[in-house]
Biopython code that builds the backbone (N, CA, C, O; Angstrom):
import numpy as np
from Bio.PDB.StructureBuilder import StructureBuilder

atoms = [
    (1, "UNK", "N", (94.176, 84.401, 118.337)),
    (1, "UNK", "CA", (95.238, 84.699, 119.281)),
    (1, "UNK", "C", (94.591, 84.906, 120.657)),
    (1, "UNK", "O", (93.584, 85.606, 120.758)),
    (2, "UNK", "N", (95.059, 84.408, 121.540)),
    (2, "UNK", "CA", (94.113, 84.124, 123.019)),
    (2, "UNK", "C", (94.830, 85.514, 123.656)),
    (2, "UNK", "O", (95.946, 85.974, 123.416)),
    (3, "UNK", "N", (93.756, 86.016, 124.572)),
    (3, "UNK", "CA", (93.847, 87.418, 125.371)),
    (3, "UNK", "C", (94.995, 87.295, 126.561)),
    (3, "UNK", "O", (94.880, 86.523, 127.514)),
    (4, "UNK", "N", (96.291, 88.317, 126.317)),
    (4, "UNK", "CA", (97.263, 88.060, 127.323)),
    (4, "UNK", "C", (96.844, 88.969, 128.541)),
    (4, "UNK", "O", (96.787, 90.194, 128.436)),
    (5, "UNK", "N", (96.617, 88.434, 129.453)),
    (5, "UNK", "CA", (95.740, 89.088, 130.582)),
    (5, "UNK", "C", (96.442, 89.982, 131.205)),
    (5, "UNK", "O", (96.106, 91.078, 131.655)),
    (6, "UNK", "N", (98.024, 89.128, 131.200)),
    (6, "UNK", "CA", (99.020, 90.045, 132.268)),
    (6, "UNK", "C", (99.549, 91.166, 131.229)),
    (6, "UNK", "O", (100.532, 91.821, 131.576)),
    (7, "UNK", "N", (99.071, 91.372, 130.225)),
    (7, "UNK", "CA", (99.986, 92.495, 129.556)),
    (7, "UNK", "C", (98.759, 93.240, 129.222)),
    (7, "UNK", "O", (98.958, 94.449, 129.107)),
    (8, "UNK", "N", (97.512, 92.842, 129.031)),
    (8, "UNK", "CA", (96.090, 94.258, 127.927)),
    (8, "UNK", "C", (95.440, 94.708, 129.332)),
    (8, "UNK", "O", (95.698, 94.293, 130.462)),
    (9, "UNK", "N", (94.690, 95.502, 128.992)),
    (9, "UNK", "CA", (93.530, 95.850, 130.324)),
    (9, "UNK", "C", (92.416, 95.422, 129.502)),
    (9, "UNK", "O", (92.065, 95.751, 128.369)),
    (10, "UNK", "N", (91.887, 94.503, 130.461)),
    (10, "UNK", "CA", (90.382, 94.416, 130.094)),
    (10, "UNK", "C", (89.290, 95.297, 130.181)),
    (10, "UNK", "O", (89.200, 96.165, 131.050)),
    (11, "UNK", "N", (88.354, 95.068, 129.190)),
    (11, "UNK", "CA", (87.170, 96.079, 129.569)),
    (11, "UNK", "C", (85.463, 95.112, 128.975)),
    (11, "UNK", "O", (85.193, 94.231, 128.158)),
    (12, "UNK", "N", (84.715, 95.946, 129.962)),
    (12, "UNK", "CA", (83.482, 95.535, 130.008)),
    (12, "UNK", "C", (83.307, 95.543, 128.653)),
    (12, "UNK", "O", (83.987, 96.190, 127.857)),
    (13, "UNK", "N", (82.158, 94.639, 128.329)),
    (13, "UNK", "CA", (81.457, 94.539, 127.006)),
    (13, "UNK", "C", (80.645, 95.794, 126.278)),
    (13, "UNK", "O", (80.548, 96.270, 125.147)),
    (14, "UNK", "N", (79.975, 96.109, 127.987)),
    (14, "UNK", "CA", (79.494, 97.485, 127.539)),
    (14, "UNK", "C", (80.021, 98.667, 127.463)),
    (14, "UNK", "O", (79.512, 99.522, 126.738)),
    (15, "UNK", "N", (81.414, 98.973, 128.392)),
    (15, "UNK", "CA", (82.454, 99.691, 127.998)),
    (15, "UNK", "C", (82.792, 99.479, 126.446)),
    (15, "UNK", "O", (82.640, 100.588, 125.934)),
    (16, "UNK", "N", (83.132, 98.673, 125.587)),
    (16, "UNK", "CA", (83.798, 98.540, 124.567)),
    (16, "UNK", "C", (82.552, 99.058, 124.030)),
    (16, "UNK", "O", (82.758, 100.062, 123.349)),
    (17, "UNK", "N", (81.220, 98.689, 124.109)),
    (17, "UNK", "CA", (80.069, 98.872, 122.941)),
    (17, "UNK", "C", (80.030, 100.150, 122.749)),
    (17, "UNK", "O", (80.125, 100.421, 121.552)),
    (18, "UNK", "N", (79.899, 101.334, 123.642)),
    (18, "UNK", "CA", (79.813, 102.491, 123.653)),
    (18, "UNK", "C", (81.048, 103.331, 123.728)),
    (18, "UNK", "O", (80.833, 104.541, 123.799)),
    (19, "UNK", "N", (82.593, 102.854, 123.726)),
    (19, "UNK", "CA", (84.036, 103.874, 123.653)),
    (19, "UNK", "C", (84.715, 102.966, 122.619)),
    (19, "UNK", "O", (85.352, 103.825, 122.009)),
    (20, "UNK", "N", (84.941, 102.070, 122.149)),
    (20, "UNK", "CA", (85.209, 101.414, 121.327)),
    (20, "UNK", "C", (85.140, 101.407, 120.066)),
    (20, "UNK", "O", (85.822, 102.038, 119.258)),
    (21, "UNK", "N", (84.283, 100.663, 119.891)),
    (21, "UNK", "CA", (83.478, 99.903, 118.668)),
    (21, "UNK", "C", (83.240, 101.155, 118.262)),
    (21, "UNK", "O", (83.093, 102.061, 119.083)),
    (22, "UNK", "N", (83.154, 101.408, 116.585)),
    (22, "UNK", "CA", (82.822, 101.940, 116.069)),
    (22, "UNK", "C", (81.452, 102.418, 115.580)),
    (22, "UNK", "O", (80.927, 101.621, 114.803)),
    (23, "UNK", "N", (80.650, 103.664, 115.876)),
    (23, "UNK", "CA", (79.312, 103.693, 115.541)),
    (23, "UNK", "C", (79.030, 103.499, 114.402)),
    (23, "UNK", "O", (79.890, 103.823, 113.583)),
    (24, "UNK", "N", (78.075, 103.058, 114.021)),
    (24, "UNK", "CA", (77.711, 102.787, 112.868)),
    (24, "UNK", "C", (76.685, 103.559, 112.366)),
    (24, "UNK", "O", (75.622, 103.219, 112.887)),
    (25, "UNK", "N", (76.510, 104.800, 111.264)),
    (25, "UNK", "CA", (74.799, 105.666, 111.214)),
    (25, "UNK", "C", (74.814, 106.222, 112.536)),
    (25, "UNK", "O", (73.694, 106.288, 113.043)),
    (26, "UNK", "N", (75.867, 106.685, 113.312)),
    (26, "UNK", "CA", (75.676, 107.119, 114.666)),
    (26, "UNK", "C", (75.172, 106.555, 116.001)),
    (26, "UNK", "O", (75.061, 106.907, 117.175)),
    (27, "UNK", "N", (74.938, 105.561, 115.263)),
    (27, "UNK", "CA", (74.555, 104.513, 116.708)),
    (27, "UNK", "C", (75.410, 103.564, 117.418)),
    (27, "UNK", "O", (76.354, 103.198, 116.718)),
    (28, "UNK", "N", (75.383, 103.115, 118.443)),
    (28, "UNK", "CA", (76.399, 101.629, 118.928)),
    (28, "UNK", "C", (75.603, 100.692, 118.593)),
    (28, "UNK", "O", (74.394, 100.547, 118.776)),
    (29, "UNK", "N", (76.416, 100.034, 118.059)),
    (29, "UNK", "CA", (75.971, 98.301, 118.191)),
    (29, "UNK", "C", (75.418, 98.068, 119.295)),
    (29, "UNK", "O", (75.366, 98.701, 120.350)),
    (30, "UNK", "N", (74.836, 96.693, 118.817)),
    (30, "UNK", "CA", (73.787, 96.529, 120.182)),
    (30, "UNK", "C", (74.325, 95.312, 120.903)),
    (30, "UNK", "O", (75.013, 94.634, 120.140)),
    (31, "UNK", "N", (74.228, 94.776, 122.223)),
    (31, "UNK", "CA", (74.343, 93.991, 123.155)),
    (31, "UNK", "C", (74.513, 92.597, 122.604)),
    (31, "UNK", "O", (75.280, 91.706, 122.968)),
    (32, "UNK", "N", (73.225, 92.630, 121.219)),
    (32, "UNK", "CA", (73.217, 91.366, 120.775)),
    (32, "UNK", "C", (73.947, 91.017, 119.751)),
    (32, "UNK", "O", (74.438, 89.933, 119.437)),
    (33, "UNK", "N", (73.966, 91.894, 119.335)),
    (33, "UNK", "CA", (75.396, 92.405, 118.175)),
    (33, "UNK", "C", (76.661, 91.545, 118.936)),
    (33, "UNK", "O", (76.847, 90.382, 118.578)),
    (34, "UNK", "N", (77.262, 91.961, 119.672)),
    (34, "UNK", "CA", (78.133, 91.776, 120.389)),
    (34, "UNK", "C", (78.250, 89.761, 121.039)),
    (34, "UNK", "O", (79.219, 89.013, 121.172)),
    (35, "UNK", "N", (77.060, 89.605, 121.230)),
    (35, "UNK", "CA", (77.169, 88.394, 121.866)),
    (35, "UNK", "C", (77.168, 87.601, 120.246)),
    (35, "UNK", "O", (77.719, 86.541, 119.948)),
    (36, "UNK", "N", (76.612, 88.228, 119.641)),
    (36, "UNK", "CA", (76.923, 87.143, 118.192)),
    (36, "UNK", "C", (78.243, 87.047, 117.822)),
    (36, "UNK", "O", (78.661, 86.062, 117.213)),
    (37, "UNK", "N", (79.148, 88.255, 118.224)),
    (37, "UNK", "CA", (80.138, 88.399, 117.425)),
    (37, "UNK", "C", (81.185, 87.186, 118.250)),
    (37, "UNK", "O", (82.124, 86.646, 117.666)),
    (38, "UNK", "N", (80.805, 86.891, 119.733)),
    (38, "UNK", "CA", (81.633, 86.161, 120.101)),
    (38, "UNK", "C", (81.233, 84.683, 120.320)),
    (38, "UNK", "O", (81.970, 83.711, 120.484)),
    (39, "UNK", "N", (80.081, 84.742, 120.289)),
    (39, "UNK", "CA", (79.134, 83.342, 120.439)),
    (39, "UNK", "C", (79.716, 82.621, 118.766)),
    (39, "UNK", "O", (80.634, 81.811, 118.643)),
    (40, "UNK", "N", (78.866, 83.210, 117.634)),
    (40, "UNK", "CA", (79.326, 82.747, 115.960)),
    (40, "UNK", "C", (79.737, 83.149, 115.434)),
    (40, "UNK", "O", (80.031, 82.749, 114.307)),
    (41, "UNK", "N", (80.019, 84.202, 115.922)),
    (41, "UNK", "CA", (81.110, 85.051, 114.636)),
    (41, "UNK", "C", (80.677, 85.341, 113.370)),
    (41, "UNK", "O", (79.607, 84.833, 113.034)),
    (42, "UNK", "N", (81.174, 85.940, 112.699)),
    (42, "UNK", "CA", (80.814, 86.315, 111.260)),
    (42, "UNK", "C", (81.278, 85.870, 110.459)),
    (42, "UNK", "O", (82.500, 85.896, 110.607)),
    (43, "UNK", "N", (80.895, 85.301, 109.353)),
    (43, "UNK", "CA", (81.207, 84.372, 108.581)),
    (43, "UNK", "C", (82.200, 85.657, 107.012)),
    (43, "UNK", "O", (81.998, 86.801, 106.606)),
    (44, "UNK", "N", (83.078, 84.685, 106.712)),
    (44, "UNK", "CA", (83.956, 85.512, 105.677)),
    (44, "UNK", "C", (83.505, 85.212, 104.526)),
    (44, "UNK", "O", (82.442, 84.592, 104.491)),
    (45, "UNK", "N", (84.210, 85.580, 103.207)),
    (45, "UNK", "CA", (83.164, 85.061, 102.128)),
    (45, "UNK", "C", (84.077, 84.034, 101.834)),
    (45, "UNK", "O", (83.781, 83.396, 100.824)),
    (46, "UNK", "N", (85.552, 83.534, 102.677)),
    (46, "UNK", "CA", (86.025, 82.218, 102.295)),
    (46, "UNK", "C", (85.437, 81.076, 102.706)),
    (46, "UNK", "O", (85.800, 79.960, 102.337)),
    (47, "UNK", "N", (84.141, 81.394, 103.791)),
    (47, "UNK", "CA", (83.760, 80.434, 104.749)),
    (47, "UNK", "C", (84.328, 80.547, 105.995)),
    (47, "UNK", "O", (83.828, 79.690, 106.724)),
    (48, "UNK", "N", (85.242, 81.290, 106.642)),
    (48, "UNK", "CA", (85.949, 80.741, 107.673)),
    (48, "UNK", "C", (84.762, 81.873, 108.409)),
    (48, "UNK", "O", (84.055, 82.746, 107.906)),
    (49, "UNK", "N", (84.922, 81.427, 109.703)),
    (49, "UNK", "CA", (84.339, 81.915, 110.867)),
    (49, "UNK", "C", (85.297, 83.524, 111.727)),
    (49, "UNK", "O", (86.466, 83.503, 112.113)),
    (50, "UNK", "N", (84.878, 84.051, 111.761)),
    (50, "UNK", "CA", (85.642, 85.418, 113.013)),
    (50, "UNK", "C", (84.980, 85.032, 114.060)),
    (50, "UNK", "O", (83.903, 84.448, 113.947)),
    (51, "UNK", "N", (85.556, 85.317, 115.272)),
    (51, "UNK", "CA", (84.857, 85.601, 116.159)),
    (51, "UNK", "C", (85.526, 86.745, 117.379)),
    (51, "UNK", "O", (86.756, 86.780, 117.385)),
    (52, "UNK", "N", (84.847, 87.615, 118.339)),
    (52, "UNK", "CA", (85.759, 88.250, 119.008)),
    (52, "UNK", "C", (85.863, 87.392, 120.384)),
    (52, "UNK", "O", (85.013, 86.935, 121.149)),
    (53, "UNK", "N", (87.012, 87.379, 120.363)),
    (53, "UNK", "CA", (87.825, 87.243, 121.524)),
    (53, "UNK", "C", (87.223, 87.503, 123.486)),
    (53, "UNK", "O", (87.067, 88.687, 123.785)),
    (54, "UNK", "N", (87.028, 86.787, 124.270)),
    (54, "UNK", "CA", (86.385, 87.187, 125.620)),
    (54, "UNK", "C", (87.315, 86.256, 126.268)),
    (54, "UNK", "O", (87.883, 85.239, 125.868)),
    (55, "UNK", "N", (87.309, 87.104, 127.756)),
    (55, "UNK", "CA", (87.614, 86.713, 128.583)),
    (55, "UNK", "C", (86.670, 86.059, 129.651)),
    (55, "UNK", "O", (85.601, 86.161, 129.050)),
    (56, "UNK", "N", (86.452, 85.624, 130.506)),
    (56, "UNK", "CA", (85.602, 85.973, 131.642)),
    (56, "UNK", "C", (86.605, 86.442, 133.084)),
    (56, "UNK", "O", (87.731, 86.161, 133.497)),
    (57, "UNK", "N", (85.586, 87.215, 133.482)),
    (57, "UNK", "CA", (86.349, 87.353, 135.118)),
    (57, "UNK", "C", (84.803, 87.369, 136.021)),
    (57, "UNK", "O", (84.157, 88.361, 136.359)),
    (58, "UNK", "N", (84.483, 85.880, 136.266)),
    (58, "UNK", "CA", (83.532, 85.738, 136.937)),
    (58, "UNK", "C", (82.557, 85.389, 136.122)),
    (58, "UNK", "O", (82.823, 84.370, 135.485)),
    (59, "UNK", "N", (81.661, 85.795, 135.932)),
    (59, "UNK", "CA", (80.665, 85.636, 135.201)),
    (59, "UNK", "C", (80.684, 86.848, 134.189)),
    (59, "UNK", "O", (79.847, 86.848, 133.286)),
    (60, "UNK", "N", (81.519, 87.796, 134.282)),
    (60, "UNK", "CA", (81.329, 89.010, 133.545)),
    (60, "UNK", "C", (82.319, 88.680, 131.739)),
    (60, "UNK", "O", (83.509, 88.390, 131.612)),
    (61, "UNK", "N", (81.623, 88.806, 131.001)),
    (61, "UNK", "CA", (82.855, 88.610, 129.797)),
    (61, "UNK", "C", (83.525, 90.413, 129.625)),
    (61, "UNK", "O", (83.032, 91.526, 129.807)),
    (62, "UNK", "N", (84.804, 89.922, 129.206)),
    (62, "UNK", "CA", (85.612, 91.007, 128.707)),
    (62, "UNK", "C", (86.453, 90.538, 128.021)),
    (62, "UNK", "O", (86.945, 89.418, 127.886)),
    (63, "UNK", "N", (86.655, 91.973, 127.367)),
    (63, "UNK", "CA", (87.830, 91.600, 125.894)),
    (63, "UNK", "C", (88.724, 92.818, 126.504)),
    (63, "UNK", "O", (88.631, 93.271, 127.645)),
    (64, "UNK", "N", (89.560, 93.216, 125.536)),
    (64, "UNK", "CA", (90.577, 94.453, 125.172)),
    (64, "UNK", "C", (90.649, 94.974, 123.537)),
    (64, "UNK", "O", (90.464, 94.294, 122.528)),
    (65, "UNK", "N", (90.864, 95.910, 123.610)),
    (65, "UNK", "CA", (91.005, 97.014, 122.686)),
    (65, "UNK", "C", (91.675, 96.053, 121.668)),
    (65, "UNK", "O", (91.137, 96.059, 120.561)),
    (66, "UNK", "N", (92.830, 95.160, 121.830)),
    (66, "UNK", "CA", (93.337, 94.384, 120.612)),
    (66, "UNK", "C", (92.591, 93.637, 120.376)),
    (66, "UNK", "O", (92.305, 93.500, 119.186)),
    (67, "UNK", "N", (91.983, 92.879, 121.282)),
    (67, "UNK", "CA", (90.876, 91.735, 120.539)),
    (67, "UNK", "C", (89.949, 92.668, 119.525)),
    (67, "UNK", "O", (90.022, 92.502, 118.308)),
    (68, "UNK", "N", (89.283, 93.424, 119.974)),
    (68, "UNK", "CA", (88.247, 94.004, 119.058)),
    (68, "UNK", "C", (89.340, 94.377, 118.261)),
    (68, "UNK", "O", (89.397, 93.739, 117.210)),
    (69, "UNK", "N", (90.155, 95.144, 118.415)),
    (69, "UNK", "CA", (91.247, 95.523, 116.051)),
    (69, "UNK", "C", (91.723, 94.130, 115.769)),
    (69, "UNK", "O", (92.128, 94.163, 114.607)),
    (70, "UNK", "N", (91.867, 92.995, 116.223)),
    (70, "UNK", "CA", (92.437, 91.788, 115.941)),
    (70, "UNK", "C", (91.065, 91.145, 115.558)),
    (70, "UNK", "O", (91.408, 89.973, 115.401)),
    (71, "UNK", "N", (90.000, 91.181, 115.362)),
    (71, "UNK", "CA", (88.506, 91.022, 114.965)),
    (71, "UNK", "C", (88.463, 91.965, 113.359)),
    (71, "UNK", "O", (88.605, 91.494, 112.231)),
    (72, "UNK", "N", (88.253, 93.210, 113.697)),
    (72, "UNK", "CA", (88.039, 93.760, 112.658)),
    (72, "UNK", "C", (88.909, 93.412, 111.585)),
    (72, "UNK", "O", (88.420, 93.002, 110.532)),
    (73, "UNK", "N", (90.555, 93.565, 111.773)),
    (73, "UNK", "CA", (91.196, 93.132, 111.003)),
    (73, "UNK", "C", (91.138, 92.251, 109.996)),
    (73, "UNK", "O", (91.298, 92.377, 108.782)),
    (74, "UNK", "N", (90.760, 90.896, 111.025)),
    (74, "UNK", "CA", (90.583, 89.561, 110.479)),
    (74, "UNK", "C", (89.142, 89.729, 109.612)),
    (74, "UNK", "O", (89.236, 88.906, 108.701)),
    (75, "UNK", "N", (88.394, 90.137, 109.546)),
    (75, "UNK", "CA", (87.044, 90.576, 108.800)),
    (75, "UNK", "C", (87.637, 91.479, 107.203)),
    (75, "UNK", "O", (87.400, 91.290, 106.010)),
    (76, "UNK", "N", (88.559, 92.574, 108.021)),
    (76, "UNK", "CA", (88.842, 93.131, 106.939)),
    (76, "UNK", "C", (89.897, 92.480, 105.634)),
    (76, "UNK", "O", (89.904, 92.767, 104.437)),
    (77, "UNK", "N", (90.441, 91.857, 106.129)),
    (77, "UNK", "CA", (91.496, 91.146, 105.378)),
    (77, "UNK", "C", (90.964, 89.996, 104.551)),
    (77, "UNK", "O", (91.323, 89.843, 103.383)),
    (78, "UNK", "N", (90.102, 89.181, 105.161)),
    (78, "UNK", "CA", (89.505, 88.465, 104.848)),
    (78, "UNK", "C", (88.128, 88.852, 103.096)),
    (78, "UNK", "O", (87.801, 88.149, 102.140)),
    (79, "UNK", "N", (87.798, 90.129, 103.484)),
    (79, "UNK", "CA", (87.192, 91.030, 102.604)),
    (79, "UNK", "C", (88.204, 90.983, 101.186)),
    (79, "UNK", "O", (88.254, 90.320, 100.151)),
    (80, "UNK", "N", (88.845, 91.931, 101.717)),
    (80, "UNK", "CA", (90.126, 92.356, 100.930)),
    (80, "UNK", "C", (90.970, 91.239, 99.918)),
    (80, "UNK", "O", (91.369, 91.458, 98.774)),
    (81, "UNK", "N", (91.092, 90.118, 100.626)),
    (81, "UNK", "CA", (91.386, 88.775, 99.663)),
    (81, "UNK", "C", (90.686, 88.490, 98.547)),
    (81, "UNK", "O", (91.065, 88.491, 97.375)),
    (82, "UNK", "N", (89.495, 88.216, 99.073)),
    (82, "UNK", "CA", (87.923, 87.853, 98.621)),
    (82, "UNK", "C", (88.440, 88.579, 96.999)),
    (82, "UNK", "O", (88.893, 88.127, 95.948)),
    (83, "UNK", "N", (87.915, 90.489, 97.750)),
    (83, "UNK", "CA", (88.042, 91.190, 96.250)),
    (83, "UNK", "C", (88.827, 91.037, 95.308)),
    (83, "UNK", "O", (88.452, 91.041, 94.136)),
    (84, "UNK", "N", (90.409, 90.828, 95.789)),
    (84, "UNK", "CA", (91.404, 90.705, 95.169)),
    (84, "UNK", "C", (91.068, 88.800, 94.195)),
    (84, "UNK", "O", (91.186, 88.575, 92.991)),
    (85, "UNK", "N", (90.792, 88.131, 94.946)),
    (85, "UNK", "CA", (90.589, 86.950, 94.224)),
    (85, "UNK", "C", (89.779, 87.065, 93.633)),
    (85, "UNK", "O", (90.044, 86.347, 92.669)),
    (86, "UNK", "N", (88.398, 87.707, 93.383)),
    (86, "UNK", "CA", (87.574, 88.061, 92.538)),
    (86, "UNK", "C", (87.811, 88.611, 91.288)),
    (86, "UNK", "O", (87.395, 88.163, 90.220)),
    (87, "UNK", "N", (88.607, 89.760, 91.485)),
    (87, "UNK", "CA", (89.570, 90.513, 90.305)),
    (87, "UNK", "C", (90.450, 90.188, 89.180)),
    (87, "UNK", "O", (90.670, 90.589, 88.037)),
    (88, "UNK", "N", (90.936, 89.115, 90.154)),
    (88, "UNK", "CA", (91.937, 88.010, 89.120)),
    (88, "UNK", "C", (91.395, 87.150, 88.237)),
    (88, "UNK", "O", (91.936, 86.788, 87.192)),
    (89, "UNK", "N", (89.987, 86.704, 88.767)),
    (89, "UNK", "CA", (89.659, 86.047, 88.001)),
    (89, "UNK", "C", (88.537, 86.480, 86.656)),
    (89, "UNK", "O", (88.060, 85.820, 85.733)),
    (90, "UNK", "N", (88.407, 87.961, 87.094)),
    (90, "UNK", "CA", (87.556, 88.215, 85.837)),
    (90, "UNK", "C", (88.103, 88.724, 84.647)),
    (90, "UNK", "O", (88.959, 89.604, 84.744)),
    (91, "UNK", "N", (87.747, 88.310, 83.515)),
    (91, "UNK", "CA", (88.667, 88.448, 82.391)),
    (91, "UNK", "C", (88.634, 89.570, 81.957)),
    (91, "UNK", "O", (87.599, 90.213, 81.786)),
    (92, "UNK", "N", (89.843, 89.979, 81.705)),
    (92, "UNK", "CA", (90.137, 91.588, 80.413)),
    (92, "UNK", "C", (89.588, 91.379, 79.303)),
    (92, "UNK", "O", (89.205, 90.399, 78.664)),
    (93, "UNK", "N", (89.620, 92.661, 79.162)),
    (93, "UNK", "CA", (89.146, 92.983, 77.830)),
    (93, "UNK", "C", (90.325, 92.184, 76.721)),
    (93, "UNK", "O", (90.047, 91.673, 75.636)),
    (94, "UNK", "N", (91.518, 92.255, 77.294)),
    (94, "UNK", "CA", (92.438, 90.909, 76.180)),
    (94, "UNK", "C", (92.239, 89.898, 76.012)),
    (94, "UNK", "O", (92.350, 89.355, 74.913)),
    (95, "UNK", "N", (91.763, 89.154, 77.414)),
    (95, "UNK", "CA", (91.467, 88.217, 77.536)),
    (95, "UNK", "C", (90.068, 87.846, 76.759)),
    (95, "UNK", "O", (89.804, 86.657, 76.578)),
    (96, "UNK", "N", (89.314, 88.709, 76.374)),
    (96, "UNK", "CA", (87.460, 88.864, 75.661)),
    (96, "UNK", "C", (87.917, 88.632, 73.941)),
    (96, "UNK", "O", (87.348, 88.066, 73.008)),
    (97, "UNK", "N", (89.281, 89.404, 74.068)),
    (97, "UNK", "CA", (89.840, 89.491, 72.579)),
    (97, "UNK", "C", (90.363, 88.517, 71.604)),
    (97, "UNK", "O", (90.189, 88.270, 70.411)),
    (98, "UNK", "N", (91.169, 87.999, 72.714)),
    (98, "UNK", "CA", (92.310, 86.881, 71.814)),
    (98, "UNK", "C", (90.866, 85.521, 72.060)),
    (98, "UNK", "O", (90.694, 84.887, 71.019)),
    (99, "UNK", "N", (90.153, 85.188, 72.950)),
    (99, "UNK", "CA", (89.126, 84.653, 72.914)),
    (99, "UNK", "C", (87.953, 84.475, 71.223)),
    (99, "UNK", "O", (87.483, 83.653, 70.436)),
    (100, "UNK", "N", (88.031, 85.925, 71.542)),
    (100, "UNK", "CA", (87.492, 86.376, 70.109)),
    (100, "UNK", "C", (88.029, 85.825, 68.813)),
    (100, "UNK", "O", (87.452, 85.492, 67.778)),
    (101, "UNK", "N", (89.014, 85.825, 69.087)),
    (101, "UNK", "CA", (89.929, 85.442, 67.684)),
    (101, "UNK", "C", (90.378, 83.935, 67.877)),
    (101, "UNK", "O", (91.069, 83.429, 66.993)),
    (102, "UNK", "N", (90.023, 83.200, 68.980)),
    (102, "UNK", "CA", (89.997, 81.744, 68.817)),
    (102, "UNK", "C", (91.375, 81.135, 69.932)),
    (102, "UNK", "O", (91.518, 80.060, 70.515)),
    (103, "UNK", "N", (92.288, 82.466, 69.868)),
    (103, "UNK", "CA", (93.580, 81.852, 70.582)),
    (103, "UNK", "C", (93.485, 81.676, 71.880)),
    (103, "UNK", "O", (94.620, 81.537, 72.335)),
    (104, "UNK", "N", (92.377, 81.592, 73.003)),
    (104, "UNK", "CA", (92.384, 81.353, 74.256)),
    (104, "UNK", "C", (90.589, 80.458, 74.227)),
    (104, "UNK", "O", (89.621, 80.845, 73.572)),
    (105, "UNK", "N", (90.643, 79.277, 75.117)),
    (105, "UNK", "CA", (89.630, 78.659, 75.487)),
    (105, "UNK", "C", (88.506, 79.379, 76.111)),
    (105, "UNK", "O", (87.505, 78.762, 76.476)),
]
sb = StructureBuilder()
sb.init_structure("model")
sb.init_model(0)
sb.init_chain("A")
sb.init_seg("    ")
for serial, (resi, resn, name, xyz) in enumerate(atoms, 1):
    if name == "N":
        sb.init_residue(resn, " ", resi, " ")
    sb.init_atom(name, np.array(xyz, "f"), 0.0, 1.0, " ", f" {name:<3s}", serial, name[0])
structure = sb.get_structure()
């Protein structure tokens, strides 16, 4: 979803790294952290790519507060599928059973 300029406030990269973003072990992410996240993004375990969201104004990049939760989100959801499709496919203990007894492949 592309950054609506006339409606978010933008903020510096390094504003977001240090009031933002969430510490991690008490620390901020780092600079390079950040340029990965918008340069390649992070890869999901469906394959698809994230990436965060920038603006430029000049040479300076900036995002907003929704791009970064519209990032995490998409990371988190993406997670969250994953597990859930993982889950489905591992068999019950019924499924180990009637196996057992010949009635399932």
């Amino acid at each position: 979803m592309p950054i609506d300029i006339e409606h978010e406030q933008l903020v510096s990269l390094a504003f977001a790294r240090k009031n933002i973003i969430p510490k991690v072990g008490g620390r901020t992410v780092s600079s390079c952290t950040l340029w990965r996240w918008i340069h390649r993004g992070l890869l999901t375990p469906d394959g698809k790519r994230v990436r965060l969201e920038v603006l430029y104004r000049g040479n300076v990049p900036m995002t907003t507060i929704r791009a970064i939760a519209a990032f995490f989100a998409a990371l988190t959801e993406a997670k969250l599928e994953n597990r859930v499709s993982n889950e489905s496919q591992r068999p019950t203990a019924m499924d180990e059973g009637l196996r057992s007894e010949g009635l399932l492949p």
